[in-house]
Every structure is written in C-alpha cells, then in structure tokens.
C-alpha positions as CSV (number, residue, x, y, z in Angstrom):
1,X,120.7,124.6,111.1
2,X,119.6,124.7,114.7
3,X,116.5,121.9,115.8
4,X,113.2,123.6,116.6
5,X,111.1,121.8,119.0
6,X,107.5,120.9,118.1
7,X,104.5,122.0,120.2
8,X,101.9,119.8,120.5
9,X,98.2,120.7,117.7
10,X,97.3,120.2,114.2
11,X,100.3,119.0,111.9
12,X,99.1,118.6,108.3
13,X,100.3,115.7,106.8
14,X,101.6,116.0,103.1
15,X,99.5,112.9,101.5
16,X,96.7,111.2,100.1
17,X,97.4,108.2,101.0
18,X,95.1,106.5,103.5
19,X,97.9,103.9,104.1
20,X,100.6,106.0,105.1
21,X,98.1,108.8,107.0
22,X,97.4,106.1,109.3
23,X,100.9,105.3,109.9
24,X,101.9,108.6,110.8
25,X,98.9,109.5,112.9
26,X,99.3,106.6,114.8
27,X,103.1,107.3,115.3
28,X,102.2,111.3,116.3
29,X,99.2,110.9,118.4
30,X,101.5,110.2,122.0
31,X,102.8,113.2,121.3
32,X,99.5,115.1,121.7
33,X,99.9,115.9,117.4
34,X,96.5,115.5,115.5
35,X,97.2,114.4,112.2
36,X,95.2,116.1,109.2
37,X,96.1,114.5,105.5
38,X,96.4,117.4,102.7
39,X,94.2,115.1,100.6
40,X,91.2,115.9,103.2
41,X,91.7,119.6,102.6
42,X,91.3,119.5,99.2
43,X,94.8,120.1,98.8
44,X,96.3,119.1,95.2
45,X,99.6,116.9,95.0
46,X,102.3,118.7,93.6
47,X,104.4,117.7,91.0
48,X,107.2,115.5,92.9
49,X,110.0,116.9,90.7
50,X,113.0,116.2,92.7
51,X,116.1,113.7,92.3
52,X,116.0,112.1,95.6
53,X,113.1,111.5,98.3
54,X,114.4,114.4,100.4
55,X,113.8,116.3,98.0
56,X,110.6,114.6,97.1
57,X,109.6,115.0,100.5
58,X,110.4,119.0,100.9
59,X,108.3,119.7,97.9
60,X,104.9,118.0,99.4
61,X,105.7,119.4,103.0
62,X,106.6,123.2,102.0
63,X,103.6,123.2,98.9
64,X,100.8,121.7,102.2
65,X,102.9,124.4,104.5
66,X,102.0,127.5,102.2
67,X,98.5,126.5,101.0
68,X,98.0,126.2,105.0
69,X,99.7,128.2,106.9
70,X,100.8,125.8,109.2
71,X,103.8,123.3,110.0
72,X,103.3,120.0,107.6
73,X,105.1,116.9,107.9
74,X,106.1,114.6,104.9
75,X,107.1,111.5,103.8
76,X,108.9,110.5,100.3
77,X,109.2,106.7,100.2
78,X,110.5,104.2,98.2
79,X,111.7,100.5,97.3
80,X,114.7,100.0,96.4
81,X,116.2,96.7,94.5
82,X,120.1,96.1,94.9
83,X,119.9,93.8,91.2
84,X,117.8,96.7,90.0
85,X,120.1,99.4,90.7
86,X,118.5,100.9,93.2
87,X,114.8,101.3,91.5
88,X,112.4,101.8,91.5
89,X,113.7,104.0,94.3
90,X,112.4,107.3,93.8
91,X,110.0,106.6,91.4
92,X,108.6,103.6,93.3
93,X,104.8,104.9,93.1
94,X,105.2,106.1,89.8
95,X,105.8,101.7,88.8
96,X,102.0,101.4,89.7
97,X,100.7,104.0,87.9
98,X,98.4,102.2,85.0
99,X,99.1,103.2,81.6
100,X,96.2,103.7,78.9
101,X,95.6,100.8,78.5
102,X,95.9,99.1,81.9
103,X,93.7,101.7,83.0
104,X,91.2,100.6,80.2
105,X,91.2,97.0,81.6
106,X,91.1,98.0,84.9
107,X,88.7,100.6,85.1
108,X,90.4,103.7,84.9
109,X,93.1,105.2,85.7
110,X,94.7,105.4,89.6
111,X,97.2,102.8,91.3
112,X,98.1,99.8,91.2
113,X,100.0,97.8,93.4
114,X,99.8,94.4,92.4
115,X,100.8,95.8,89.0
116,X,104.2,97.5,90.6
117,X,104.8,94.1,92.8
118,X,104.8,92.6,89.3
119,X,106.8,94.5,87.1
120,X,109.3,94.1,89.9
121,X,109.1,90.4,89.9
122,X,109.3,90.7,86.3
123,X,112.8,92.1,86.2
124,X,114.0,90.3,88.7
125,X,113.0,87.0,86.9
126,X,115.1,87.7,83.7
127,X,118.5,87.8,86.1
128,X,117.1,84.1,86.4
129,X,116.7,82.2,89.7
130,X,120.3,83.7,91.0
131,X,119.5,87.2,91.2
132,X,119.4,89.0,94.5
133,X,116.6,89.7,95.8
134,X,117.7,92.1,98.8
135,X,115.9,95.2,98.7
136,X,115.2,98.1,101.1
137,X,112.6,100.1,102.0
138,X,113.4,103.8,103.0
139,X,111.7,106.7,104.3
140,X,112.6,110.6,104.3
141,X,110.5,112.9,106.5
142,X,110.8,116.6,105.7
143,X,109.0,118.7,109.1
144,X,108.3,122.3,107.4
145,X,107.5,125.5,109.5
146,X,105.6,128.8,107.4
147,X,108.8,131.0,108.0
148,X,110.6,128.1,106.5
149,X,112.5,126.2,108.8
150,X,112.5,123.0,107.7
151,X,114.0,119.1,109.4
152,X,114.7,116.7,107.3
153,X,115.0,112.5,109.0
154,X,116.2,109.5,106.9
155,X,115.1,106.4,108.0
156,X,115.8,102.2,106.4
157,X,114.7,98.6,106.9
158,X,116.7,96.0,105.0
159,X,115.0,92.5,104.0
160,X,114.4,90.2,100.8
161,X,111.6,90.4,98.2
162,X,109.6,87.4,97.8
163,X,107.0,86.1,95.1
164,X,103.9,85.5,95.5
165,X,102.6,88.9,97.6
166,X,100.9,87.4,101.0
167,X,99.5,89.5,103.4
168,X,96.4,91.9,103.3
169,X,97.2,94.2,105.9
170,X,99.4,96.0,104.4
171,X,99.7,98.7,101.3
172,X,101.9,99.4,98.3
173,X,104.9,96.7,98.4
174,X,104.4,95.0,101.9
175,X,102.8,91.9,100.2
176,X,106.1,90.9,98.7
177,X,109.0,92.3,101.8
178,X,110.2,90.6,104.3
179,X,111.7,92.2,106.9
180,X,115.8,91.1,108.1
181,X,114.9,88.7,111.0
182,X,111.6,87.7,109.9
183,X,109.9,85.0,107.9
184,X,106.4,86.8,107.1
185,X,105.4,90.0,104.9
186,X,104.9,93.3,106.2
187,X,101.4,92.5,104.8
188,X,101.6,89.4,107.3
189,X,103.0,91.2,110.1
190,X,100.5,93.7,110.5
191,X,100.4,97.7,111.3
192,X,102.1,97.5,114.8
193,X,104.7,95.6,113.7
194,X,105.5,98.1,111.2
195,X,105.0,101.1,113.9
196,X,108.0,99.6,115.9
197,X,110.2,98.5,113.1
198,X,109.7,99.8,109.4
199,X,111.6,102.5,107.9
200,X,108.7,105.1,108.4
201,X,108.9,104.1,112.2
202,X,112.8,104.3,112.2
203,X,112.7,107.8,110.6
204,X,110.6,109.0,113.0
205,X,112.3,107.8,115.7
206,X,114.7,110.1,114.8
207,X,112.1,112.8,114.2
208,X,110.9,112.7,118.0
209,X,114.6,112.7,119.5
210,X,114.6,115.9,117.6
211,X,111.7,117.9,117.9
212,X,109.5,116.9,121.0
C-alpha cells in the first residue's frame, strides 16, 4: 500500500479520552494539525471488537472517519505483563471497568484506574516476590482517509511495574511504570517526558516520517 502524505487542518481524533487527546494534540499541533476528539462531537464509541490493537484502532478511526467525513486518527493502547501472558494487553481498559457492584461503592459506573493498577498488582503478587515485573506499554495508530486509505504505526516503551502508584500527572497505568532508564513513574515524569519518549510518542514518530 502506497504512503499518502497528510495536509495540514482538522484531523478527528478517535477518543474520549481527555488524557490521550491531549497527548496527540500536543504531538500534531507542529505540524499545523488541529486536533478534534470524537467524544466532543457527540460521536459514540464503537464496539472495540477486534483481536489485536490494530485492529482495535481501525475500528475507532474508520467508525469517527464515516460519521465525519473526514481523515481520523486513532490510537489502541495497552499494558502488557510478560508474567501475565501478555494481559491485560488488548483489553487493558476493559481491567478498569467497575463491575455492579464496584460501581455501587463507587458511585456509578465509568473507569477506574486505581482499580486496574490493582487487579494487576494482585496477580502479580500470587507469583510471590519473584515474579517479573517487566511490562510494556504499546501503542498502534490507525490514520483513516473517507475513500479508505488507511496507515497503520506500531509503537513500544519497555520498563518495570512498581507498587505503590506515585505520580499524579499522569493517566490510566503511568502511576505504577517505570520507564527502561529511569527511576520515576510516567506519573512522576510528567507529559513532556512522555511526548519525547512513550510508546504513543514512538508510534508517532513513525507516523510523521510517513505522512508529513
């Protein structure tokens, strides 16, 4: 499949995630791209039916690309636990997701994080204190045109799950990842940190070469 280049405009982004909209809008604006998150439209989240998180991420980009009419960008990302198999991997958001009765406790239903930081520590603490803790975060963007054309870029950062979380300026599982190289959270480190060096920013590394 030939590249297609990118003009500069409106790109929706396929999310409603505050979080991960400013990530990406922060990462596009150089490139004269005005972000705009499918959750501000109005936009329903589709059903993310697929195996893997490029497939993940070609279902939120194509169903924002059709209800718009315009090119949509998006992101599938996950955790990923090496003594864990891999999870919760694809389903990563899907660990936060209260059940009845967590939602009862903590006031309805919705996300939440320190829940899915838990139920990771959880596992990890019946291996006992000799399970590895290496994890990865990864990030697949899917770049979807109406006729559609689509790009798909995979990008990784490696590091080691720690317990407690510490950090508050980050979102989903940066409270408990450290980064290879580093002795702080991505919650400790900060967004511009994590625009020159996380998996979102090493996809889209790869997304620019590409298309701009």
């Amino acid at each position: 499949m030939t590249t297609r280049k990118l003009t500069a405009g409106r790109l929706i982004i396929a999310t409603h995630n505050r979080g991960k909209l400013a990530e990406i809008g922060a990462l596009l604006a150089p490139y004269g791209m005005t972000a705009q998150a499918a959750g501000d439209l109005g936009l329903p989240e589709p059903e993310e039916t697929g195996s893997s998180f490029a497939e993940n991420a070609l279902i939120k980009a194509r169903a924002a690309c059709d209800a718009t009419g315009a090119p949509a960008l998006a992101d599938d990302s996950g955790l990923c636990v090496r003594a864990l198999n891999g999870a919760p991997g694809v389903w990563t958001a899907d660990w936060a997701q209260r059940n009845i009765i967590e939602a009862d406790a903590l006031g309805g239903p919705g996300r939440d994080w320190y829940l899915a930081m838990g139920k990771v520590e959880g596992k990890l603490a019946e291996q006992g204190p000799g399970a590895d803790r290496s994890a990865y975060f990864i990030s697949t963007l899917a770049l979807v045109w109406p006729d559609g054309h689509h790009e798909l870029f995979e990008g990784r950062a490696p590091g080691t799950l720690i317990w407690p979380p510490r950090g508050a300026m980050g979102f989903g599982y940066d409270p408990v990842f450290v980064p290879n190289g580093e002795t702080q959270t991505y919650a400790e480190l900060g967004p511009d940190y994590k625009m020159q060096h996380d998996h979102r920013a090493n996809a889209f590394q790869k997304l620019v070469a590409a298309v701009f």
